[in-house]
Residue frames relative to the residue before (quaternion, step in Angstrom):
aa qw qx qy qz dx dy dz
X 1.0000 0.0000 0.0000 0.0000 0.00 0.00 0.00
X 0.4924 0.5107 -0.4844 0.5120 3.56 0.87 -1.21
X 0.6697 0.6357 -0.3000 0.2394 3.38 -0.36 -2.17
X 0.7355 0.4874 -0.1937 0.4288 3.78 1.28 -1.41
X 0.6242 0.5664 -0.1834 0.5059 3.26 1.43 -1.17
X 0.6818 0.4547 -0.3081 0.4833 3.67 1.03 -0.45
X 0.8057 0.3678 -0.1733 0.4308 3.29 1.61 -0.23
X 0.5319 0.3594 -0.1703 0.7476 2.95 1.80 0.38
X 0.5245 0.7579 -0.3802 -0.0767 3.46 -0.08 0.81
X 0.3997 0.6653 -0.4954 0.3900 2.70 1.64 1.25
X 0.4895 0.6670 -0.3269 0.4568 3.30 1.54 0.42
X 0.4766 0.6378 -0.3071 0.5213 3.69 1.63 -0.84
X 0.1942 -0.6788 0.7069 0.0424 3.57 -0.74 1.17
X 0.1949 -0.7472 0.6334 0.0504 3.91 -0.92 1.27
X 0.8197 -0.0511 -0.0672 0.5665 3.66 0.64 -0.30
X 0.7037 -0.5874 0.2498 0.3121 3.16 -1.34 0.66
X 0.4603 -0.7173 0.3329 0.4035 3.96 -0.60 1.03
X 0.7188 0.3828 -0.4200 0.4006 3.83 0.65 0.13
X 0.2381 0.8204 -0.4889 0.1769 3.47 1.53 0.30
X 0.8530 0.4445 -0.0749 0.2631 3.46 0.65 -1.40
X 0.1194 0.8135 -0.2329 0.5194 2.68 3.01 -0.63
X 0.8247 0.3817 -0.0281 0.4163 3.06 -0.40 -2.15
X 0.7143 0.3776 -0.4499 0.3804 3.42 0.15 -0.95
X 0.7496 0.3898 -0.3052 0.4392 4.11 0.72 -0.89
X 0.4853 0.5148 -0.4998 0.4996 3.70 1.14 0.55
X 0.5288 0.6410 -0.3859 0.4007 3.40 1.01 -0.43
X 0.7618 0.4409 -0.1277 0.4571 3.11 1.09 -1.90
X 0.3519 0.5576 -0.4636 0.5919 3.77 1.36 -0.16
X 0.8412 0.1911 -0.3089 0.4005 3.40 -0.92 -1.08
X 0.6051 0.4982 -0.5255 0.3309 3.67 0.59 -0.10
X 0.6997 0.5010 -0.2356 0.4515 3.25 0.86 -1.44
X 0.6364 0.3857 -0.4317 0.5098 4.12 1.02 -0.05
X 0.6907 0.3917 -0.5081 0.3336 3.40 0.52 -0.06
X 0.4620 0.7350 -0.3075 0.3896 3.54 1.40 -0.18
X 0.7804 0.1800 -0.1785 0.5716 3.08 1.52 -1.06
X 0.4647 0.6555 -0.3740 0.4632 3.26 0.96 1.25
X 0.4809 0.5092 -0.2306 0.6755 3.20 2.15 -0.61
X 0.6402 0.4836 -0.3166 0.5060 4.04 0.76 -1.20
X 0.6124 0.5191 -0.3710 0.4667 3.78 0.71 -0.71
X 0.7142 0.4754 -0.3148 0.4061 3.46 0.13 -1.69
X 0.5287 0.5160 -0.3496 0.5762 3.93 1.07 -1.32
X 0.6716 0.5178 -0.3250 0.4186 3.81 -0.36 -0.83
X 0.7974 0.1728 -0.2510 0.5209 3.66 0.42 -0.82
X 0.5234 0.6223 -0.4711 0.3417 3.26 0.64 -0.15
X 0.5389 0.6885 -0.1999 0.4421 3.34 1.41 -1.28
X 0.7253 0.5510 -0.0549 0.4091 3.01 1.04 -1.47
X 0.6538 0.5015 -0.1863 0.5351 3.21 1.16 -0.95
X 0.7640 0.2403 -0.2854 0.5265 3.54 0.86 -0.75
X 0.3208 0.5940 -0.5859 0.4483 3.77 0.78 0.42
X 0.7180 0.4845 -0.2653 0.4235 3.54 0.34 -2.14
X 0.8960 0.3533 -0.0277 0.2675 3.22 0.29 -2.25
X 0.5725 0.5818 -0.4023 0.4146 3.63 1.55 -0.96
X 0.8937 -0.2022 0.2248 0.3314 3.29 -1.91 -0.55
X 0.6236 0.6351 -0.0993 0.4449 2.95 1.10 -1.63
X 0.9250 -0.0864 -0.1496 0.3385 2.89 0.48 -0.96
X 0.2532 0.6273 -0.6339 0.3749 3.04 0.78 1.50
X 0.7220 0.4661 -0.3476 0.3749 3.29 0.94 -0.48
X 0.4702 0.5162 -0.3468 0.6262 3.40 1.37 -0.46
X 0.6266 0.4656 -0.4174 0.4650 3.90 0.12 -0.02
X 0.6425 0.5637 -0.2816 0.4360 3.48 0.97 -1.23
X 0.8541 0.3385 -0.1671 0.3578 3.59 1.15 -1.39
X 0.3439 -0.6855 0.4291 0.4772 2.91 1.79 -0.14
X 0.3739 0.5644 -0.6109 0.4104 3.83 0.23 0.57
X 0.7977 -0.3296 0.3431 0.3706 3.01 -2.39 0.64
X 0.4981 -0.6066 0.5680 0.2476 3.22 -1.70 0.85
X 0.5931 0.7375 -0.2866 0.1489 3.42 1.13 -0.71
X 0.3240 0.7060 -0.4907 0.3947 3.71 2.07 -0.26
X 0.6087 -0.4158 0.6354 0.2299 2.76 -1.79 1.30
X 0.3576 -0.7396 0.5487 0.1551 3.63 -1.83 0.53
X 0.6881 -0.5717 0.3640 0.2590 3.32 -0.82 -0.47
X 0.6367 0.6239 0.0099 0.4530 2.53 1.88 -1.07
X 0.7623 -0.4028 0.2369 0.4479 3.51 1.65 0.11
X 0.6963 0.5107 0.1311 0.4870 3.04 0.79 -2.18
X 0.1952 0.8926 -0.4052 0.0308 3.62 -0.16 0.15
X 0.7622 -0.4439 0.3009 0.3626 3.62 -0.45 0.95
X 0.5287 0.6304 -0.2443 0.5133 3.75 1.20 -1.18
X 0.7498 0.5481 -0.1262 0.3483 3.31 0.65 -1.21
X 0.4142 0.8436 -0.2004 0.2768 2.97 1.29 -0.39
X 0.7616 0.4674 -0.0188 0.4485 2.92 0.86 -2.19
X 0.4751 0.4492 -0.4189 0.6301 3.61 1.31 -1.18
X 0.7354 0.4370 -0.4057 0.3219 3.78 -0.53 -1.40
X 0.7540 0.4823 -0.3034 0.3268 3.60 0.17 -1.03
X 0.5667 0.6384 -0.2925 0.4310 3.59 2.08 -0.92
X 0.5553 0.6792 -0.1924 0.4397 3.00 1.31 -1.36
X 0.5248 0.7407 -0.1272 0.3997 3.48 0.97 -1.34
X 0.8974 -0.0128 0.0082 0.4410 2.94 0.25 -1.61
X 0.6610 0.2817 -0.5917 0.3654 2.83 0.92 1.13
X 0.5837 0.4375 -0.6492 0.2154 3.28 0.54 0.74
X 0.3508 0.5748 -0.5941 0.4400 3.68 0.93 0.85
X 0.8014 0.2860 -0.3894 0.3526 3.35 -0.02 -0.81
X 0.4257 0.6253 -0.5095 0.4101 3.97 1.18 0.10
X 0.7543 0.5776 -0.1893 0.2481 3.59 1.01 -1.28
X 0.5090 0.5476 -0.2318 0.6224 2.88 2.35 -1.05
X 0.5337 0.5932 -0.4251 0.4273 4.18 0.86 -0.21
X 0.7010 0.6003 -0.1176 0.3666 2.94 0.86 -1.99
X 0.8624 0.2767 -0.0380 0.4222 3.22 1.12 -0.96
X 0.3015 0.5642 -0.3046 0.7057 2.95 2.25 0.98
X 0.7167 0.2601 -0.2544 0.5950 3.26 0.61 -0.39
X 0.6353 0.3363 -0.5348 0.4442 3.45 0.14 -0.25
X 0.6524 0.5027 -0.3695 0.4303 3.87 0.23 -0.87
X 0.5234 0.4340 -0.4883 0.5470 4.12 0.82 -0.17
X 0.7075 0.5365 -0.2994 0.3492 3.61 0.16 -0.70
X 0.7658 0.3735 -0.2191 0.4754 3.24 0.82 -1.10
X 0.4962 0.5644 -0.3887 0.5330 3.63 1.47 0.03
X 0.6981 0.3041 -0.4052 0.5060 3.66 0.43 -0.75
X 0.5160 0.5773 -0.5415 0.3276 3.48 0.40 -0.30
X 0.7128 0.4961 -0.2262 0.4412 2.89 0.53 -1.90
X 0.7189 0.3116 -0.3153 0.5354 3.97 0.61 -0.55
X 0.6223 0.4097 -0.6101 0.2697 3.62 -0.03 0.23
């Protein structure tokens, strides 16, 4: 066997073929729960812009929505949060571009 493997080694499998599969499904479910944490932060933001002190009073005066709240969260936050966002979407669309190349060559060898 050795003898074969030294002569064939582009034939010698070194790690298992769903190894790498697995390792970027890992990173998927990591990177959606990330942008499940960036969401929840986003409306929350939102909610105390709309709902907090700030910006009930900013509703009252008709002025920018953009006053920081009471509530923790603050309008400011937004931009980082929303940047964050989109790229961890566009990591997820990678992640799952690659995983779908894989499972095709599988599926075609």
């Amino acid at each position: 066997v050795q003898a074969w493997a030294l002569a064939h080694p582009d034939k010698v499998v070194t790690e298992h073929p769903l190894e790498s599969e697995m390792a970027l499904r890992r990173q998927l479910e990591s990177e959606e729960a990330e942008l499940e944490a960036i969401n929840r932060q986003l409306f929350d933001a939102m909610v105390d812009t709309v709902f907090g002190n700030a910006g009930i009073a900013t509703m009252a005066d008709g002025q920018d929505f953009s006053a920081p709240s009471s509530g923790g969260s603050s309008a400011a936050d937004v931009p980082s949060l929303m940047a964050a966002r989109q790229e961890a979407k566009e990591t997820i669309t990678s992640l799952r571009s690659q995983i779908d190349s894989i499972v095709a060559a599988r599926q075609s060898a």
